[in-house]
DSSP file (Angstrom, degrees, kcal/mol; ACC not computed):
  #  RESIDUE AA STRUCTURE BP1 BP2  ACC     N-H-->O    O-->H-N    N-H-->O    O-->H-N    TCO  KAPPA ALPHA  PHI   PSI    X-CA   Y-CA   Z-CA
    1    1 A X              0   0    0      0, 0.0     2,-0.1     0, 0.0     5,-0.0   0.000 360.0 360.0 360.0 124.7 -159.8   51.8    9.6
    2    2 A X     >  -     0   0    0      1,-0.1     4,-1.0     4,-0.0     2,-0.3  -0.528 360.0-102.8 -89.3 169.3 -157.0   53.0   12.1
    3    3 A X  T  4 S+     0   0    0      1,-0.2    -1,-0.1     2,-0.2     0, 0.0  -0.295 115.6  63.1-117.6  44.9 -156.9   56.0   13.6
    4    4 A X  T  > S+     0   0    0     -2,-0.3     4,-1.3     3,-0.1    -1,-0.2   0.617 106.7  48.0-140.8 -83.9 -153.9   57.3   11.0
    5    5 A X  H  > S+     0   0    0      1,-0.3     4,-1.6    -3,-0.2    -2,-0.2   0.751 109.7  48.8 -56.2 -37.1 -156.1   56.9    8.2
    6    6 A X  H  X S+     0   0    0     -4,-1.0     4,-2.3     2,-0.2    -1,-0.3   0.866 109.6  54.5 -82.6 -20.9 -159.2   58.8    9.8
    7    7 A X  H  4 S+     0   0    0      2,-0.2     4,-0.5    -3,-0.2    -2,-0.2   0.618 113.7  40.6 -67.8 -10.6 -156.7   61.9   10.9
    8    8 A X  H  X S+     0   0    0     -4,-1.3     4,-1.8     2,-0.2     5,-0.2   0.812 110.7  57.1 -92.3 -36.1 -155.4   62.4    7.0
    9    9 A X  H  X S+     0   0    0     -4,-1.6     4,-2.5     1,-0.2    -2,-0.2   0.969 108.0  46.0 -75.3 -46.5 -159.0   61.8    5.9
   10   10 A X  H  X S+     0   0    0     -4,-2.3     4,-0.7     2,-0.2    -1,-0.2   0.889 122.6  41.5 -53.7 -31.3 -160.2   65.2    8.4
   11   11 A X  H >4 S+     0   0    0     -4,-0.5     3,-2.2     1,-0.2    -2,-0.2   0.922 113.1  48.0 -45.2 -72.4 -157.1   67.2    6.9
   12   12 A X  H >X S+     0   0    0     -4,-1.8     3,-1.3     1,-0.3     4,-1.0   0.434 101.1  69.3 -62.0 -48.5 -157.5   66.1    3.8
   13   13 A X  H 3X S+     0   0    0     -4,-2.5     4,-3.1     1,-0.3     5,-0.4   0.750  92.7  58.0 -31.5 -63.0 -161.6   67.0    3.8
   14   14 A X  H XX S+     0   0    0     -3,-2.2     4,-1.1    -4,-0.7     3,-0.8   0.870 103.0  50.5 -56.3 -44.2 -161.2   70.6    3.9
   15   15 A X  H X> S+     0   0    0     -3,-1.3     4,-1.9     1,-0.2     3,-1.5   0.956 111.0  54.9 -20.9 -76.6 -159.1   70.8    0.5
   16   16 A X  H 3< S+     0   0    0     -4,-1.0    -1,-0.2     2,-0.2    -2,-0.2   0.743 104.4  51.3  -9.6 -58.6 -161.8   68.7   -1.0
   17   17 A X  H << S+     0   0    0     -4,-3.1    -1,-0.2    -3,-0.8    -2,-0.2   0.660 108.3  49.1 -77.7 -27.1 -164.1   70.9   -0.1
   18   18 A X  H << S+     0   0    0     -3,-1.5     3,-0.4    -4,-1.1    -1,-0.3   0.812 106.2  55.7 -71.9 -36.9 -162.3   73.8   -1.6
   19   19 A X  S  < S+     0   0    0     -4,-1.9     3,-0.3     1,-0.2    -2,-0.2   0.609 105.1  58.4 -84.9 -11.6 -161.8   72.0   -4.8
   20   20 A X        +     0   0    0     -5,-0.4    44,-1.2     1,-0.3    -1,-0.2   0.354  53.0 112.6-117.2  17.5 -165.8   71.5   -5.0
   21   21 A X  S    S+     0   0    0     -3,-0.4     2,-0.3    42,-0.1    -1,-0.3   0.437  97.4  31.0 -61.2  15.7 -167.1   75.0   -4.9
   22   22 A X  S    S-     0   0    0     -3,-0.3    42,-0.1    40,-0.1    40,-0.1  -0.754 115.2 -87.6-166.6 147.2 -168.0   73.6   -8.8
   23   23 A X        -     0   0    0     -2,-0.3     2,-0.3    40,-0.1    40,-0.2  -0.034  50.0-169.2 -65.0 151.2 -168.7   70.3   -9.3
   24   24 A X  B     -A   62   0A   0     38,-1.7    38,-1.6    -4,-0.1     3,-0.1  -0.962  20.1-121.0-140.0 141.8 -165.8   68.2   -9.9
   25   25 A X     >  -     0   0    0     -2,-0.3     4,-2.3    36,-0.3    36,-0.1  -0.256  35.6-114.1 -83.4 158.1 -165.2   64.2  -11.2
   26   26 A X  H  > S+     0   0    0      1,-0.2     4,-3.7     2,-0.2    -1,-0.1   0.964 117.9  52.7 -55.5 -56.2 -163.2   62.1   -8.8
   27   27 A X  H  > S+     0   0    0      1,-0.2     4,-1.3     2,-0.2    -1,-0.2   0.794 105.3  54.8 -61.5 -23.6 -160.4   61.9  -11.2
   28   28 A X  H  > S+     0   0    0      1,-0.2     4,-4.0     2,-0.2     5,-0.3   0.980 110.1  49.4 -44.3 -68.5 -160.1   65.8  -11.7
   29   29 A X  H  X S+     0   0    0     -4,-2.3     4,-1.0     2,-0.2    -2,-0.2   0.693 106.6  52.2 -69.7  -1.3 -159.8   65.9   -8.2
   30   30 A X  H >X S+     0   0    0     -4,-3.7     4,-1.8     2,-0.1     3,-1.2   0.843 111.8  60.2 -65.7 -88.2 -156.7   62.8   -7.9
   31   31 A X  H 3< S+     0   0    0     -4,-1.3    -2,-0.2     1,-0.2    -3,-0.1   0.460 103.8  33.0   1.4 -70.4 -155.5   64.8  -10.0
   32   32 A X  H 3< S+     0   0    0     -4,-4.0    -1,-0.2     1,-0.1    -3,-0.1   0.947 128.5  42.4 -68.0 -42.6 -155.1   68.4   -8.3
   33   33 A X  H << S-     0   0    0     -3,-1.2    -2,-0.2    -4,-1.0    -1,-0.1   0.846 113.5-128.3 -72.8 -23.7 -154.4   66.8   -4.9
   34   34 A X     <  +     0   0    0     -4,-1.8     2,-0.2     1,-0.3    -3,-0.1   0.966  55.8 132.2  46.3 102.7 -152.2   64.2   -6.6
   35   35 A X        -     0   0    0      0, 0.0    -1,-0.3     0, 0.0    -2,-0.1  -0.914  67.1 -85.0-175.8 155.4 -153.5   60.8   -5.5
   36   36 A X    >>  -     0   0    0     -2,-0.2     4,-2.3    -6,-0.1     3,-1.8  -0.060  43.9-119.6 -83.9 160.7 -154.4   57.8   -6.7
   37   37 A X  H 3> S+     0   0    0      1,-0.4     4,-1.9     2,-0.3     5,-0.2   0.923 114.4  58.7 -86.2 -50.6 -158.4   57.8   -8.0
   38   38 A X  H 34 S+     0   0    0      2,-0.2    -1,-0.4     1,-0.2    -2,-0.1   0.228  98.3  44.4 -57.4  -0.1 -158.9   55.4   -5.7
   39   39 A X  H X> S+     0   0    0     -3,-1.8     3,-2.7     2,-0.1     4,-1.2   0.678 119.6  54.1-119.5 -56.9 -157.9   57.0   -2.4
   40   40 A X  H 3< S+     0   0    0     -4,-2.3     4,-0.5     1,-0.3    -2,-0.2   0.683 105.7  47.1 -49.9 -29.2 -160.1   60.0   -4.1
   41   41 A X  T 3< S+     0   0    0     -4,-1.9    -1,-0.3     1,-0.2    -3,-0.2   0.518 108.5  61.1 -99.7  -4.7 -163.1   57.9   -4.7
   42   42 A X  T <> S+     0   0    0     -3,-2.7     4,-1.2    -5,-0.2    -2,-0.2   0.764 109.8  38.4 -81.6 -27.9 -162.6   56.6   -1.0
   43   43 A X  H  X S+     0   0    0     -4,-1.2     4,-1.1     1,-0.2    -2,-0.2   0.625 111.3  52.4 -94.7 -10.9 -163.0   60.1    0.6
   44   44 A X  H  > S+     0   0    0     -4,-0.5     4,-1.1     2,-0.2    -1,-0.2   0.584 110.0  53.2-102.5 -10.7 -165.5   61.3   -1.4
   45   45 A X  H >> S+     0   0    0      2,-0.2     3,-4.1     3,-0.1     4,-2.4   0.925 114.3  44.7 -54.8 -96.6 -167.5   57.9   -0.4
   46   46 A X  H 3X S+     0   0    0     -4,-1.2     4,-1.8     1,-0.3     6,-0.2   0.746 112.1  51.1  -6.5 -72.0 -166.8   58.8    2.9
   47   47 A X  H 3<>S+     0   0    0     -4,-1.1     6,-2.1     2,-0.2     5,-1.5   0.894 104.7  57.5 -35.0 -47.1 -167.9   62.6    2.2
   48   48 A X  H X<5S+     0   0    0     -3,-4.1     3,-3.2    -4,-1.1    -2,-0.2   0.966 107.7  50.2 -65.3 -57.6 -171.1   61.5    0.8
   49   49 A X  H 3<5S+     0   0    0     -4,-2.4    -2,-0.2     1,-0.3    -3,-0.2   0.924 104.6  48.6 -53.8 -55.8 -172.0   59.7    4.0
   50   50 A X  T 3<5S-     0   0    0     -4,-1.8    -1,-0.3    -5,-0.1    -2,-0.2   0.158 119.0-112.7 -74.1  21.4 -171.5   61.8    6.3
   51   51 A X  T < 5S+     0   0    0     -3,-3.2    -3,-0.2     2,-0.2    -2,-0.1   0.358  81.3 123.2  64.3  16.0 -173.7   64.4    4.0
   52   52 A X  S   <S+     0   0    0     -5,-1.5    13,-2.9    -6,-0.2     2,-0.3   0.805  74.6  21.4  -8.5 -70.0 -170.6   66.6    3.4
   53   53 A X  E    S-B   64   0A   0     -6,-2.1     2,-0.4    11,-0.2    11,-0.2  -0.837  70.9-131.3-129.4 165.5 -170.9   66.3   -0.1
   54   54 A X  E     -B   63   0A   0      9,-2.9     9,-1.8    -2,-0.3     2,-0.3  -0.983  14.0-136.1-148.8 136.4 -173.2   65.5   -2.7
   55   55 A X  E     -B   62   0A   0     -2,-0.4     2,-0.7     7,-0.2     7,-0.2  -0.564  17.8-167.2 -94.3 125.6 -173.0   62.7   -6.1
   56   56 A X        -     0   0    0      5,-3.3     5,-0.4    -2,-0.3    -1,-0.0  -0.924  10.3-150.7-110.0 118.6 -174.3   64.3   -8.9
   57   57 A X        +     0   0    0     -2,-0.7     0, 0.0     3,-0.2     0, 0.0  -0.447  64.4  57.5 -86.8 176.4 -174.9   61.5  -12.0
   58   58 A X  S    S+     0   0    0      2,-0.0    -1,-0.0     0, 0.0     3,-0.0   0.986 135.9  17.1  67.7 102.8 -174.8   61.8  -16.0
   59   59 A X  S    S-     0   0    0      1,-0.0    -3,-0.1     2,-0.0     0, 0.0   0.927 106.6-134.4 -29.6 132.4 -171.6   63.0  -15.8
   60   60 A X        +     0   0    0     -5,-0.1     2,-0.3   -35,-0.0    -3,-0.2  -0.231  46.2 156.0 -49.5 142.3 -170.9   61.7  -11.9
   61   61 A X        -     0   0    0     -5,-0.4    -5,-3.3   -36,-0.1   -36,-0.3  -0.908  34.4-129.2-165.5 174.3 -169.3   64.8  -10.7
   62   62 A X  E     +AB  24  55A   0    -38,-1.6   -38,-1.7    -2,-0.3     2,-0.3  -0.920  24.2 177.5-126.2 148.1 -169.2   65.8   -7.0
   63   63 A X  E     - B   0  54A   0     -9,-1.8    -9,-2.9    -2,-0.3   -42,-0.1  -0.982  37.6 -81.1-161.0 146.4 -170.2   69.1   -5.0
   64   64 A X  E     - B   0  53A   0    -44,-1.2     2,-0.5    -2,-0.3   -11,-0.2  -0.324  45.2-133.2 -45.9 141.6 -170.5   70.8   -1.4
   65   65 A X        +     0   0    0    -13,-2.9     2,-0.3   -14,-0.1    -1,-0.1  -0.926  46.9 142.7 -83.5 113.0 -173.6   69.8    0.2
   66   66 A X        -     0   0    0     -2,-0.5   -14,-0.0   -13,-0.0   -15,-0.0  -0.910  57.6 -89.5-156.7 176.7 -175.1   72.6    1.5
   67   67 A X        -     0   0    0     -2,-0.3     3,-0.0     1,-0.1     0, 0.0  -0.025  39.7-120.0 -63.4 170.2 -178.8   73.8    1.9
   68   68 A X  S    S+     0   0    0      1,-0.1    -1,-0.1     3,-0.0     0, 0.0   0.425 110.5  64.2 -80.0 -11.6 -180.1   76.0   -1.4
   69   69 A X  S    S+     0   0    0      1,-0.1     2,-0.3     2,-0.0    -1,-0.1   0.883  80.5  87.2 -75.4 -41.2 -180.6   78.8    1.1
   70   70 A X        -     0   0    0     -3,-0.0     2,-0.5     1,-0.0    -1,-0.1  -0.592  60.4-163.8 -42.7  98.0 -177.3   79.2    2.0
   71   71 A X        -     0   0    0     -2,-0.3     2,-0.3     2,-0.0    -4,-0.0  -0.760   9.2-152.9-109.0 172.6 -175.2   81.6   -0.1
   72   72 A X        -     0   0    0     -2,-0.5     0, 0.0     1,-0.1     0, 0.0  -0.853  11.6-171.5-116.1 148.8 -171.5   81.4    0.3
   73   73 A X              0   0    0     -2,-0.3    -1,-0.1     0, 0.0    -2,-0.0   0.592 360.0 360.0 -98.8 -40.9 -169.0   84.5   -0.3
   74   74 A X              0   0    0      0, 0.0    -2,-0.0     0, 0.0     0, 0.0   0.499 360.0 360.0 -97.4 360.0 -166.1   82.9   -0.1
């Protein structure tokens, strides 16, 4: 990965992260950002790993990682 690709992927992150205050599917989220499913399913890979975000199965859907203690306002 060059160092192009990791500076769109930190924009891009926070958006993401905005879009997953409710669980979301990859392809919802191509969709809003408008990008290919596959550039989506690359960042939320990426997201997952670095504990960002968290794969929810039966439907696969995506959401902020963050503790159950933690309430958010915003």
């Amino acid at each position: 990965m060059d160092i192009h690709s990791q500076d769109i992927y930190q924009a891009v992150l926070p958006i993401i992260l905005n879009h997953l205050q409710q669980p979301k599917d990859a392809k919802s989220l191509a969709e809003c950002l408008n990008v290919r499913l596959s550039q989506m399913q690359d960042w939320l890979n990426k997201a997952v790993n670095e504990g960002m975000v968290r794969k929810i199965n039966k439907p696969v859907t995506y959401v902020i990682n963050q503790p159950t203690t933690q309430l958010s306002l915003l």
